[in-house]
ROPA-222491 format. One record per residue (C-alpha): residue number from 0; residue in three letters; x, y, z. Coordinates in nm, 4 decimals. Each point is the difference from the previous one (the first is absolute). Layout:
! ROPA-222491
NUM,ALA,X,Y,Z $
...
//
This chain:
! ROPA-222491
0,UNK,-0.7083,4.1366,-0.1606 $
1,UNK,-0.1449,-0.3097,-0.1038 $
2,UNK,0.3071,-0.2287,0.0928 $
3,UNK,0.0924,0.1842,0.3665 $
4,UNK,0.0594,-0.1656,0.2398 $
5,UNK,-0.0897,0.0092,0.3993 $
6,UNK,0.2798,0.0928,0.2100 $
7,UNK,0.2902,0.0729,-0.3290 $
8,UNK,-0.0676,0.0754,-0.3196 $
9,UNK,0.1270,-0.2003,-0.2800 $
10,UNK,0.3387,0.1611,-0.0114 $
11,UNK,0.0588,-0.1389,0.3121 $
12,UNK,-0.1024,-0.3546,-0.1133 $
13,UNK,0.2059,0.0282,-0.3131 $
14,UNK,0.3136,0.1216,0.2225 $
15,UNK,0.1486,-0.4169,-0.0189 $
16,UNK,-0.0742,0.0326,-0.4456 $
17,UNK,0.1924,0.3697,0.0165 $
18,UNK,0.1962,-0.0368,-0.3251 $
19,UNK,-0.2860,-0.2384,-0.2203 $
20,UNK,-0.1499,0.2408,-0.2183 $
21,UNK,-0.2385,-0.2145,-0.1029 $
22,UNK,-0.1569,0.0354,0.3230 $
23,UNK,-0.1464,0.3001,-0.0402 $
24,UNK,-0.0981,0.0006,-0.3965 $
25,UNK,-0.0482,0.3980,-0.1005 $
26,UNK,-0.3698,0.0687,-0.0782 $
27,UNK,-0.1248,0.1302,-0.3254 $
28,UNK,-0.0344,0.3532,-0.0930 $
29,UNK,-0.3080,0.1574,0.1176 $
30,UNK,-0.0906,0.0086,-0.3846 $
31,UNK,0.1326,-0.3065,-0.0750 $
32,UNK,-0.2456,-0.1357,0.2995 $
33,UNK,-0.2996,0.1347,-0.1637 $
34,UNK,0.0052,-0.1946,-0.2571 $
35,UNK,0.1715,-0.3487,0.1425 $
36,UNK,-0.2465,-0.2323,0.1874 $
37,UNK,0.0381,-0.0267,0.3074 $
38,UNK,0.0249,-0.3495,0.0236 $
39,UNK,0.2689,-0.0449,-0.2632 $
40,UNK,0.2164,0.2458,0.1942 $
41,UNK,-0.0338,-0.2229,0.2807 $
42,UNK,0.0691,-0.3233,-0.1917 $
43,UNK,0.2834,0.1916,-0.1592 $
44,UNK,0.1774,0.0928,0.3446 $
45,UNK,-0.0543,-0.3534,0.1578 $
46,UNK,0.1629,-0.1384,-0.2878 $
47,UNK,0.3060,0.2562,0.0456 $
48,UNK,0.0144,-0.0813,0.3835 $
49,UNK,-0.0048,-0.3687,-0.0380 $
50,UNK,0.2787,0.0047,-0.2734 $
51,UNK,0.1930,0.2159,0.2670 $
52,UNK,-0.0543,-0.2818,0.2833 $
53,UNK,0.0656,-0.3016,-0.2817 $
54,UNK,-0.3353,-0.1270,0.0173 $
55,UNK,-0.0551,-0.1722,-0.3525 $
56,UNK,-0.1979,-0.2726,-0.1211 $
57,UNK,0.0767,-0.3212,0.1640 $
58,UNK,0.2183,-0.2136,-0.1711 $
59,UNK,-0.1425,-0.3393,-0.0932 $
60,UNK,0.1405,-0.2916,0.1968 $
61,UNK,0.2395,-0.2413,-0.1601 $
62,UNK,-0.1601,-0.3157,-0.2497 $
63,UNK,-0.0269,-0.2976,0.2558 $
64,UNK,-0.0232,-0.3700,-0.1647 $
65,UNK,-0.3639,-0.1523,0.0181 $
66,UNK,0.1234,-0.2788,0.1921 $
67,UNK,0.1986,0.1887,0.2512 $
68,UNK,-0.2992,0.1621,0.1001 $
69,UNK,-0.2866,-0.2868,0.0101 $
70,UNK,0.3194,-0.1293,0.2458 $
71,UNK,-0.0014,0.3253,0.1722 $
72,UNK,-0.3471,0.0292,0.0438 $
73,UNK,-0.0612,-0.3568,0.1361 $
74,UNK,0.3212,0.0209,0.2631 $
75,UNK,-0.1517,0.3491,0.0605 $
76,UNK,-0.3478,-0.1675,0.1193 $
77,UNK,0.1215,-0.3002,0.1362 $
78,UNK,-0.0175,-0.0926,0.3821 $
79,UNK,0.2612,-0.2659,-0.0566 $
80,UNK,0.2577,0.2632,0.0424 $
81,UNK,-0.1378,0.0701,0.3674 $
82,UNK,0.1319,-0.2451,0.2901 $
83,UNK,-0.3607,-0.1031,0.0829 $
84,UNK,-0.1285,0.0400,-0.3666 $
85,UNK,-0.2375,0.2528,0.1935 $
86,UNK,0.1068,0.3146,-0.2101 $
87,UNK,0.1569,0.1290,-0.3337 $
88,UNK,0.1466,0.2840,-0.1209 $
89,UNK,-0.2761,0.1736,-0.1040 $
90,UNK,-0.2241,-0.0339,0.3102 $
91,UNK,0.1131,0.3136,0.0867 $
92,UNK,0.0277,0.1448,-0.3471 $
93,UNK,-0.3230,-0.1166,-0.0842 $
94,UNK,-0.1363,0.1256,-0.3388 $
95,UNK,-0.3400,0.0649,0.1650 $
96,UNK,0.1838,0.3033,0.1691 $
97,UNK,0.1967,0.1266,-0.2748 $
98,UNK,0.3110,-0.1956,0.1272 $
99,UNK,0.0013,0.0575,0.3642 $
100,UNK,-0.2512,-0.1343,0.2470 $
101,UNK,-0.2239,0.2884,0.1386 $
102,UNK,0.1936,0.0190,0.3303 $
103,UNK,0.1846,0.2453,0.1799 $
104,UNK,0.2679,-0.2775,0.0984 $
105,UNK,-0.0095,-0.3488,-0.1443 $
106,UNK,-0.0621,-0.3573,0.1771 $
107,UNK,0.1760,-0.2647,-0.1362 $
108,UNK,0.0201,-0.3930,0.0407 $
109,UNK,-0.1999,-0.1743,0.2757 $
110,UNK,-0.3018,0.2314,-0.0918 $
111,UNK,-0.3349,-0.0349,-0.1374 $
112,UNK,-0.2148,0.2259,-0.2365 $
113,UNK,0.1103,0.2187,-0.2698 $
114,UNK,0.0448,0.4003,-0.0128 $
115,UNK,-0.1216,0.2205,0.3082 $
116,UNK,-0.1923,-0.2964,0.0943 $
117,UNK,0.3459,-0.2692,0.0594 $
118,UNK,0.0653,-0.0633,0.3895 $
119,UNK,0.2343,-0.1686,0.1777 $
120,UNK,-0.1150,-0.2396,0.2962 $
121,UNK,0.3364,0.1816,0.2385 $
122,UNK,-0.0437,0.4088,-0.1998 $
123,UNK,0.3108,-0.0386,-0.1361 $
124,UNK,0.0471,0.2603,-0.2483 $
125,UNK,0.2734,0.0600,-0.2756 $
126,UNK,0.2049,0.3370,0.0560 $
127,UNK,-0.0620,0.1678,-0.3148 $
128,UNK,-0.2737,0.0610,-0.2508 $
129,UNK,0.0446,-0.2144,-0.3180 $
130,UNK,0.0915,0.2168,-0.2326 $
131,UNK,-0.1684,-0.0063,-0.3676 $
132,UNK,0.1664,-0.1684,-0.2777 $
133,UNK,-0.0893,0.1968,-0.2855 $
134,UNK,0.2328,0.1376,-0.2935 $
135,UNK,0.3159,-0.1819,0.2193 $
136,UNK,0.2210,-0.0039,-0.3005 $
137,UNK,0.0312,0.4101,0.0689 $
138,UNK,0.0662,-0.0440,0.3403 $
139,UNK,0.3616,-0.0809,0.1923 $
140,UNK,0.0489,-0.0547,0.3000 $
141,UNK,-0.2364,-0.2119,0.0798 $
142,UNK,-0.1761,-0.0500,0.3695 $
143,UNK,-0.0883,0.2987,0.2094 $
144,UNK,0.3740,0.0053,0.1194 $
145,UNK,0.1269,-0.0803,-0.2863 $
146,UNK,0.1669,-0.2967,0.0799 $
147,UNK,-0.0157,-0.1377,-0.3502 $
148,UNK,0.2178,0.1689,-0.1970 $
149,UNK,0.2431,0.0065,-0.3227 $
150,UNK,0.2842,0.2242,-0.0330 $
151,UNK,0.1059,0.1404,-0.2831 $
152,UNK,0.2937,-0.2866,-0.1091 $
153,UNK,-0.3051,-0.2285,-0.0106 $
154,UNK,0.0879,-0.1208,0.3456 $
155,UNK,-0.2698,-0.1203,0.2368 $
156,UNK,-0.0810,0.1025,0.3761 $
157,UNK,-0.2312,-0.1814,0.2047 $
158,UNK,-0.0706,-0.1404,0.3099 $
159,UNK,0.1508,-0.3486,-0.0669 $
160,UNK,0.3606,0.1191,-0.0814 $
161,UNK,0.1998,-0.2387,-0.1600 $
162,UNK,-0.2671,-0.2858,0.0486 $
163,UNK,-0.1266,0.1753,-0.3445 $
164,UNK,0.2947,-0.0852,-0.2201 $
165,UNK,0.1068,0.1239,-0.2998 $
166,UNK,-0.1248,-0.3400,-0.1649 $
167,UNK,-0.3532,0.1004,0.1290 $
168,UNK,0.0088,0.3639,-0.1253 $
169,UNK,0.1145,-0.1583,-0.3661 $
170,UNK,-0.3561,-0.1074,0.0154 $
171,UNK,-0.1560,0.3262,0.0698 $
172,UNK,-0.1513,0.1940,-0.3277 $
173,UNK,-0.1940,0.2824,0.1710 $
174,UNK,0.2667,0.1634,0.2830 $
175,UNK,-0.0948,0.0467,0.3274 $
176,UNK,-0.3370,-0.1089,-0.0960 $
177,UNK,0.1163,-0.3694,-0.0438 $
178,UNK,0.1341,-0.0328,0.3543 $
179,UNK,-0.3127,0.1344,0.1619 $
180,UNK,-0.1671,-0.3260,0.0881 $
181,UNK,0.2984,-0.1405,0.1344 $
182,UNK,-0.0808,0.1492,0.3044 $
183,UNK,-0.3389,-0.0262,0.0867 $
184,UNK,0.0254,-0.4415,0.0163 $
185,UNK,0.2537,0.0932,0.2636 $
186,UNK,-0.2245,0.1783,0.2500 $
187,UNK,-0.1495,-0.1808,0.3041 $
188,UNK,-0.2288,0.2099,0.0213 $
189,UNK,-0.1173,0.0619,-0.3485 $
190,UNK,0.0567,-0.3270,-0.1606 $
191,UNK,0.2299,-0.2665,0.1610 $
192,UNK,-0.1525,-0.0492,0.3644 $
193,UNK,0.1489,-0.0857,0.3026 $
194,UNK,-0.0800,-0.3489,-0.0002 $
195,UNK,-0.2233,-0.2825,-0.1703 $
196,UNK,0.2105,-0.0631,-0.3267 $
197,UNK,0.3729,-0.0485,-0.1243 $
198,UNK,0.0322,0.3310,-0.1158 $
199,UNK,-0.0215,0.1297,0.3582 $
200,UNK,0.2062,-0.2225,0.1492 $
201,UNK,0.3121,0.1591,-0.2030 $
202,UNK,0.1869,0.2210,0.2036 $
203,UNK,0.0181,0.3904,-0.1001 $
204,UNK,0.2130,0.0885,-0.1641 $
205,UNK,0.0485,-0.3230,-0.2249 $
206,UNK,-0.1768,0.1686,-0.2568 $
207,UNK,0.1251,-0.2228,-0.3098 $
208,UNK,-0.1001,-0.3155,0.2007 $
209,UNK,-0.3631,0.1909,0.0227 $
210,UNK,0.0265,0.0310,-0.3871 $
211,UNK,0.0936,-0.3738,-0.0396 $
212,UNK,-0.2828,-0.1280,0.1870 $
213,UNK,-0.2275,0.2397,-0.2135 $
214,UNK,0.1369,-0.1288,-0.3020 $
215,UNK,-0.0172,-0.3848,0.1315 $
216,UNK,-0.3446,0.0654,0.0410 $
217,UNK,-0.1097,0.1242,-0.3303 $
218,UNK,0.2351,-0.2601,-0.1512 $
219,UNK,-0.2773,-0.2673,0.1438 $
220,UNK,-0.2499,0.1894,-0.2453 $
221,UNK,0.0061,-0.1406,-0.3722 $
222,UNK,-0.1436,0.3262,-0.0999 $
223,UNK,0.2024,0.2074,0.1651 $
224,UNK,0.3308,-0.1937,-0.1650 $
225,UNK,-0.1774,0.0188,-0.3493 $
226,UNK,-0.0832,0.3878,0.0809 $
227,UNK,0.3527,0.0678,0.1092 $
228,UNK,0.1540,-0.1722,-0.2737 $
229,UNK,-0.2441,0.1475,-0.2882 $
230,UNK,0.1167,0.3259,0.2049 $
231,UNK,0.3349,0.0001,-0.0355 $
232,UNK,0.0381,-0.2182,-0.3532 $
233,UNK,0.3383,-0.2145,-0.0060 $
234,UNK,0.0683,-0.0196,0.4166 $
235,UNK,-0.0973,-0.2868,0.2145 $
236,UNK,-0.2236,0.0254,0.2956 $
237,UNK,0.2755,-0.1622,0.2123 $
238,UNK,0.2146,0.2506,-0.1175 $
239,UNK,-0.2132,0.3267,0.1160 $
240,UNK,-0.0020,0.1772,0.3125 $
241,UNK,-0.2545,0.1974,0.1625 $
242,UNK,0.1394,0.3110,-0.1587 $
243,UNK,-0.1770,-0.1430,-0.3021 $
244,UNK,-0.3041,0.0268,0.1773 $
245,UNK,0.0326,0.3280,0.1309 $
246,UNK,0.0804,0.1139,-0.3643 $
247,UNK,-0.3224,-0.1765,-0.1013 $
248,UNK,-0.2247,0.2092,0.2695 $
249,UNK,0.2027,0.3173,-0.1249 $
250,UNK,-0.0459,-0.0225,-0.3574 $
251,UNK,-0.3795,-0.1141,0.0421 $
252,UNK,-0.0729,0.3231,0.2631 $
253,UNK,0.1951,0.2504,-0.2187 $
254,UNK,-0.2215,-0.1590,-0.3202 $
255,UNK,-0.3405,0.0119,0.0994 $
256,UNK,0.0548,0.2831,0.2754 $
257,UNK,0.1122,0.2737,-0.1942 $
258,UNK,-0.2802,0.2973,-0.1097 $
259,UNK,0.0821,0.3274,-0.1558 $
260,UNK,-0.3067,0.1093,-0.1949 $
261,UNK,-0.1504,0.2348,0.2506 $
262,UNK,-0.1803,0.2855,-0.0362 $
263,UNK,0.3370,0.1703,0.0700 $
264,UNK,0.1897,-0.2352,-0.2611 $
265,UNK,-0.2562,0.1263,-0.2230 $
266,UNK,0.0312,0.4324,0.1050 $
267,UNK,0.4358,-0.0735,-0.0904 $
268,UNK,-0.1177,-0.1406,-0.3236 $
269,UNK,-0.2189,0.3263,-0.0961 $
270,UNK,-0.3548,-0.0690,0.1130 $
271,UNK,-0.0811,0.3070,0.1905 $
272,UNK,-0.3243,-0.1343,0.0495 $
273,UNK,0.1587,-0.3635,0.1796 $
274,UNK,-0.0280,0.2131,0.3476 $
275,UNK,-0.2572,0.2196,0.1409 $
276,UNK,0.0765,0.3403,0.0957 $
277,UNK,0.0015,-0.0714,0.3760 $
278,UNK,0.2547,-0.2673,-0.0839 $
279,UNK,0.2345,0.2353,-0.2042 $
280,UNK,-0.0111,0.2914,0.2632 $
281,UNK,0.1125,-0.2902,0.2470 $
282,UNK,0.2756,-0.1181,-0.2807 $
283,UNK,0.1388,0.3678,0.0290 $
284,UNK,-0.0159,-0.0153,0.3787 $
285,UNK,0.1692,-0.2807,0.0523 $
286,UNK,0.2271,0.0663,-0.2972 $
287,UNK,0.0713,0.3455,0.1721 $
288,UNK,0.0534,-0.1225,0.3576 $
289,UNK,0.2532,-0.1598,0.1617 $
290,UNK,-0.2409,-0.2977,-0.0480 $
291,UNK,0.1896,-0.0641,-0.3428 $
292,UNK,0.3582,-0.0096,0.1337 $
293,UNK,-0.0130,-0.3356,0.1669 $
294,UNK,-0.2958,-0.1632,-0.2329 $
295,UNK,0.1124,0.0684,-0.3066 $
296,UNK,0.1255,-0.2013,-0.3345 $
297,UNK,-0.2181,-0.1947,-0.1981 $
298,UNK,-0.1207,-0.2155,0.2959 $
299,UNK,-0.0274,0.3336,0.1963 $
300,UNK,0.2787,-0.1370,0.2773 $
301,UNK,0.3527,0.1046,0.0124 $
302,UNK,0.0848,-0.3501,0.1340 $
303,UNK,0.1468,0.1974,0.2713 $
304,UNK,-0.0978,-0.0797,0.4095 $
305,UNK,-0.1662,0.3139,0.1989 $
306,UNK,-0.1371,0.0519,0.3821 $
307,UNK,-0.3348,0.1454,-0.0486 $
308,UNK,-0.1290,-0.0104,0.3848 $
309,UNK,-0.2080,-0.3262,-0.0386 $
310,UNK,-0.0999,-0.1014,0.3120 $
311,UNK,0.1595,-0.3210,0.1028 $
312,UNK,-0.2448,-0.3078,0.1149 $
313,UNK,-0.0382,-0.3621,-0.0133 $
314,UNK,0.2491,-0.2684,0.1678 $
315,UNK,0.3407,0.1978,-0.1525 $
316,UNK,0.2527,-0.1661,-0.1397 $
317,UNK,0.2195,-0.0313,0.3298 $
318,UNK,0.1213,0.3444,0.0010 $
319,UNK,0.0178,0.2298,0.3147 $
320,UNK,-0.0481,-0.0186,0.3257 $
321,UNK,-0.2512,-0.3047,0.0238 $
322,UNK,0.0716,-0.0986,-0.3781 $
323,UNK,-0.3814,0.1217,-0.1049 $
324,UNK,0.1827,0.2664,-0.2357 $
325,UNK,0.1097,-0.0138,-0.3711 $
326,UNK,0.3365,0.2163,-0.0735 $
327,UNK,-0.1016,-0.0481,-0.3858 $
328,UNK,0.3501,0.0820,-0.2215 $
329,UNK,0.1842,-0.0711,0.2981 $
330,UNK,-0.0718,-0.3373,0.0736 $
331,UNK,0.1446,-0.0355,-0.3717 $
332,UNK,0.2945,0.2862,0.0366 $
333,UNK,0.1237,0.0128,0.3557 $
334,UNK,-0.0539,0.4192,-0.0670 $
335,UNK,-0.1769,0.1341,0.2738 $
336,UNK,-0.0865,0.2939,-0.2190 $
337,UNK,-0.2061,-0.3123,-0.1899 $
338,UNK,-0.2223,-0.0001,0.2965 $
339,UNK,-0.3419,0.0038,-0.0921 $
340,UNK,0.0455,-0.0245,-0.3545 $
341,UNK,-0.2036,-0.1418,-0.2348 $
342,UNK,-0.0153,-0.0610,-0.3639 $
343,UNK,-0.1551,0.2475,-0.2345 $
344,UNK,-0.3904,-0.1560,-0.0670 $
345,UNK,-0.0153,-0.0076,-0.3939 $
346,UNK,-0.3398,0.1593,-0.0669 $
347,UNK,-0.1278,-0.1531,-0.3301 $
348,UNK,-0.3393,-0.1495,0.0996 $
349,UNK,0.0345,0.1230,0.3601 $
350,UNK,-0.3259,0.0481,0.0412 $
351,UNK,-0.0984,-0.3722,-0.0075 $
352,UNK,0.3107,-0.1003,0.2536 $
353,UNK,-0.0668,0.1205,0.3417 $
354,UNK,0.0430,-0.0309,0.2663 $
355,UNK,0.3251,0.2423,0.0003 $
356,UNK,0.3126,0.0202,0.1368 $
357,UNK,0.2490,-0.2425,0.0828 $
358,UNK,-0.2291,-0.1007,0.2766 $
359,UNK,-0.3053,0.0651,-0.1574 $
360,UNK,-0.1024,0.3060,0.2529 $
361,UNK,-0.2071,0.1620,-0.2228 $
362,UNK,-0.3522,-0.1695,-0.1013 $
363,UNK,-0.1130,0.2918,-0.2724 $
364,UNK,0.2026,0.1224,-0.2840 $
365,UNK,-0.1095,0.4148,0.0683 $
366,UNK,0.1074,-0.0341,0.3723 $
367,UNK,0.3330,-0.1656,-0.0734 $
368,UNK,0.0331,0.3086,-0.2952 $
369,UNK,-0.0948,0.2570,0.3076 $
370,UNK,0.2824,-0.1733,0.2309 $
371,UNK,0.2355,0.1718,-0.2096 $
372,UNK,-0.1321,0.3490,0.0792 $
373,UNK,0.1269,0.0551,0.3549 $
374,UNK,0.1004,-0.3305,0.0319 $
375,UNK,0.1657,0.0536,0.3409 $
376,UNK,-0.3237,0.1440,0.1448 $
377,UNK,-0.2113,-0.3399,-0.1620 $
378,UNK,0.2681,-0.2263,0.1419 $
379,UNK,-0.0509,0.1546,0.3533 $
380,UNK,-0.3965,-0.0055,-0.0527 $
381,UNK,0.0124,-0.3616,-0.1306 $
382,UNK,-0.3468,-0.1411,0.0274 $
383,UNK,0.0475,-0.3993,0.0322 $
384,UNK,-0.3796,-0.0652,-0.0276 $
385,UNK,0.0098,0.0183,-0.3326 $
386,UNK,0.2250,-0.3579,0.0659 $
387,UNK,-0.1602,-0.3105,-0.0020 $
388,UNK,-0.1036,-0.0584,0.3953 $
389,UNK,0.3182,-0.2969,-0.0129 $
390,UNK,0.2350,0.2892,-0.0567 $
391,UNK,-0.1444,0.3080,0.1940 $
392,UNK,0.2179,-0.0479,0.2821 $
393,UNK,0.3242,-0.0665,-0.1813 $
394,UNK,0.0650,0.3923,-0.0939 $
395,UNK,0.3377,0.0405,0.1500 $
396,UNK,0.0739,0.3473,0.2362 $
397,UNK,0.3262,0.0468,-0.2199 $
398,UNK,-0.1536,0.2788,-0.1898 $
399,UNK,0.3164,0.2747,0.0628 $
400,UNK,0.2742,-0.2875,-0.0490 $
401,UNK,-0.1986,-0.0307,-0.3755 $
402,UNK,0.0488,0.4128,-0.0405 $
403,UNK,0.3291,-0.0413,0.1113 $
404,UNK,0.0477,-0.1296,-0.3452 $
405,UNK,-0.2900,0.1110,-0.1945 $
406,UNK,0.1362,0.0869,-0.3793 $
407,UNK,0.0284,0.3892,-0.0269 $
408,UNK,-0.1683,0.0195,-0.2946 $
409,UNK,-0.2981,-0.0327,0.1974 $
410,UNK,0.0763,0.3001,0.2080 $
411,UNK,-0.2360,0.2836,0.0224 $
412,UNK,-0.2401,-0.1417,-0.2472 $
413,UNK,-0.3280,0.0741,0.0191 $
414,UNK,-0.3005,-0.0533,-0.2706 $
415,UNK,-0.3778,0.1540,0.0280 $
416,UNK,-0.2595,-0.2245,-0.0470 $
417,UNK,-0.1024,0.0816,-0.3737 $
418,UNK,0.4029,-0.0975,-0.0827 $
419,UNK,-0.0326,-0.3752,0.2028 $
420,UNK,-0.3346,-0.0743,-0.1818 $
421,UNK,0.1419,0.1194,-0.3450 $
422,UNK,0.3057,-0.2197,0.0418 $
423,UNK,-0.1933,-0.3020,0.1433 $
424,UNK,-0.1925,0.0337,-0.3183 $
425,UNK,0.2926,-0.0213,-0.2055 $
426,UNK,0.1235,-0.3066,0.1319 $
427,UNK,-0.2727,-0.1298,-0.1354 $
428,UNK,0.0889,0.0711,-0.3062 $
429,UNK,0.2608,-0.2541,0.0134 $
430,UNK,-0.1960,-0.2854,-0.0331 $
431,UNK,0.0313,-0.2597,-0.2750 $
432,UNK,-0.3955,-0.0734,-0.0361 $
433,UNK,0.1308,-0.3350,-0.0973 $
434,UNK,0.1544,-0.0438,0.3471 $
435,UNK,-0.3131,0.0216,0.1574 $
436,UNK,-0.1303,-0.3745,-0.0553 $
437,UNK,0.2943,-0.2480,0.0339 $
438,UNK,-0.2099,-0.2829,0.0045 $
439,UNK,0.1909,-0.1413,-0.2756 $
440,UNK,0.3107,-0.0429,0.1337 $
441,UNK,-0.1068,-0.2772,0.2808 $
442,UNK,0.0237,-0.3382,-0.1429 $
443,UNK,-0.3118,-0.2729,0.0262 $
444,UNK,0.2647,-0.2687,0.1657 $
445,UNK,0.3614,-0.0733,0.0701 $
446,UNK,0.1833,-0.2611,-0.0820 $
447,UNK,0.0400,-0.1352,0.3615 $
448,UNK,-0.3872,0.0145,0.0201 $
449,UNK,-0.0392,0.2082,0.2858 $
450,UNK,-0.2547,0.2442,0.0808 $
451,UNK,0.0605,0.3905,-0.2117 $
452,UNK,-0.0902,0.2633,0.1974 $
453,UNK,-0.1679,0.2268,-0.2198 $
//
């Protein structure tokens, strides 16, 4: 058969979708298939199976003001939200690298260089990969743990409890996306430092007086008051809060970061011809495979959290015994069934956004597609050269306290070689061509006239 599979057949794959009849769309007649093309009966049934698993066309984001986002986009880019003025926001979403930084684990403030080539004088590494920021107006929670979150009464759960208060979310126009980079400017390690500037020598866990002083600051930029104000027409600078800012970085990443005219955007809207056939026999893969379960919706993720046997590495983020692990959903839950969880990866333009995985553990798109296949056996047979030397040794020996949790879905899965390459190909099929060259979105200065990384 052209779509069995080592080890268990399809039925066996299906056995989690028993019940979806769309799943398994009936084939033609045998006369009826000598005179369809072959192609269009393919088309036809990944259109069938994606309407089963609720992947449409990607909704356009919401209208953001002008002036909210030239705001956005200069806060966004500007090292005077750093304590040392030695990083911004996007130095580790740089555009250059599709909104991440080309590394399997990020190095924040302190640091020199940009993308795989950024060091730190001491190694110091950040815990997790930075995750993309593409399409985030489809996407809640927010953060690999999800730590970012808003419920369904509107209500708001993050990190900073009821230091973000309810006069602060009044602000917020985008949901969870507006409270995102609150968090970030609170980091030692990613933004704030340990020492050297006022910012730092805050407490934790003061994280409004944090805010002030970031707001003081910009306050002793004319531009930034006259961009704030044009911002927000009819309130006073004095009068804003750094939620305002926040809200600013949100509406100018969910405006000029959102792409949905891919060649698979352009298959849901009747091209045939958008994807190659490779691509649509991958579509119907992945479409028929448990694959489809946890990435699906429009931004193919179900916004859900999942253990899929990633092997743990890098400095941890104080978890276990000698606090070099990362319990993922826990950390954010208390659940130790959340151990090892990790948010669902939204897959539109995928293929420009590795590394993957929460800590970036996977280098190549097809290998982190073949993980899935087995994935117990590839988390045993880990290969850490494929690391960056810095990292190599970091692999931690936990790998049967991972299975201990791993999601069942993943459970006797296995995928031949022809399948991985077919989906891998259809993954790229999910790229916005426009998404490849973001040069626009970096601006050629910021108001506080420090250097852009670019």
């Amino acid at each position: 058969m052209r779509y069995a599979l080592t080890g268990i057949g399809f039925a066996a794959l299906l056995g989690a979708c028993a019940g979806d009849e769309t799943t398994a769309p009936r084939a033609p007649s045998s006369a009826a298939a000598e005179t369809l093309d072959p192609t269009a009966t393919l088309a036809e049934q990944v259109r069938e199976l994606a309407k089963g698993r609720g992947i449409g066309p990607l909704a356009a984001p919401p209208r953001v003001r002008p002036a909210l986002v030239r705001l956005g986009q200069a806060l966004a880019f500007d090292k005077i939200l750093s304590g040392n003025h030695d990083i911004a926001c996007m130095t580790c979403h740089l555009p250059r690298f599709s909104t991440g930084d080309s590394r399997s684990l990020s190095i924040g403030q302190g640091a020199s260089g940009l993308g795989p080539t950024r060091v730190h004088p001491d190694g110091i590494f950040i815990p997790r990969n930075a995750p993309q920021l593409f399409n985030l107006h489809a996407l809640q929670p927010l953060f690999w743990d999800g730590r970012v979150s808003v419920d369904a009464r509107g209500g708001f759960h993050t990190p900073a409890g009821p230091h973000l208060t309810p006069a602060m979310t009044r602000v917020f126009e985008f949901g969870p996306v507006s409270a995102l980079p609150l968090f970030p400017v609170l980091s030692r390690s990613e933004m704030r430092a340990d020492a050297g500037n006022e910012l730092a020598a805050i407490s934790d866990g003061h994280e409004r007086q944090v805010w002030r002083a970031l707001m003081a600051r910009l306050g002793r930029v004319p531009r930034y008051r006259s961009l704030f104000e044009r911002a927000y027409p009819g309130t006073k600078f004095e009068q804003m809060t750094f939620a305002h800012a926040s809200n600013a970085i949100a509406g100018f990443l969910i405006d000029r970061l959102a792409f949905n005219q891919s060649p698979w955007d352009q298959f849901l809207a009747g091209d045939d011809a958008a994807m190659t056939e490779t691509q649509l026999l991958g579509a119907k893969d992945f479409l028929s495979a448990r694959c489809s379960i946890c990435h699906n919706g429009p931004a193919f993720t179900d916004n859900q959290f999942h253990n899929v046997a990633l092997a743990q590495l890098g400095p941890g983020e104080g978890d276990g015994a000698g606090g070099r692990d990362d319990f993922g959903r826990m950390r954010v839950t208390g659940d130790p069934a959340d151990r090892y969880r990790f948010r669902t990866t939204p897959l539109r333009n995928v293929e420009l956004t590795g590394p993957y995985g929460h800590d970036g553990a996977f280098t190549d798109l097809r290998a982190f597609v073949d993980h899935y296949s087995e994935s117990d056996l590839k988390l045993r047979s880990f290969d850490p050269n494929q690391l960056e030397p810095a990292l190599r040794g970091t692999v931690l020996g936990n790998l049967e306290a991972v299975l201990a949790t791993r999601d069942t879905l993943l459970q006797g899965v296995v995928f031949p070689a022809t399948t991985i390459d077919e989906v891998t190909e259809f993954l790229r099929a999910l790229t916005d061509p426009t998404a490849r060259d973001l040069s626009a979105v970096v601006p050629s200065r910021v108001p506080s006239g420090l250097p852009v990384d670019r």
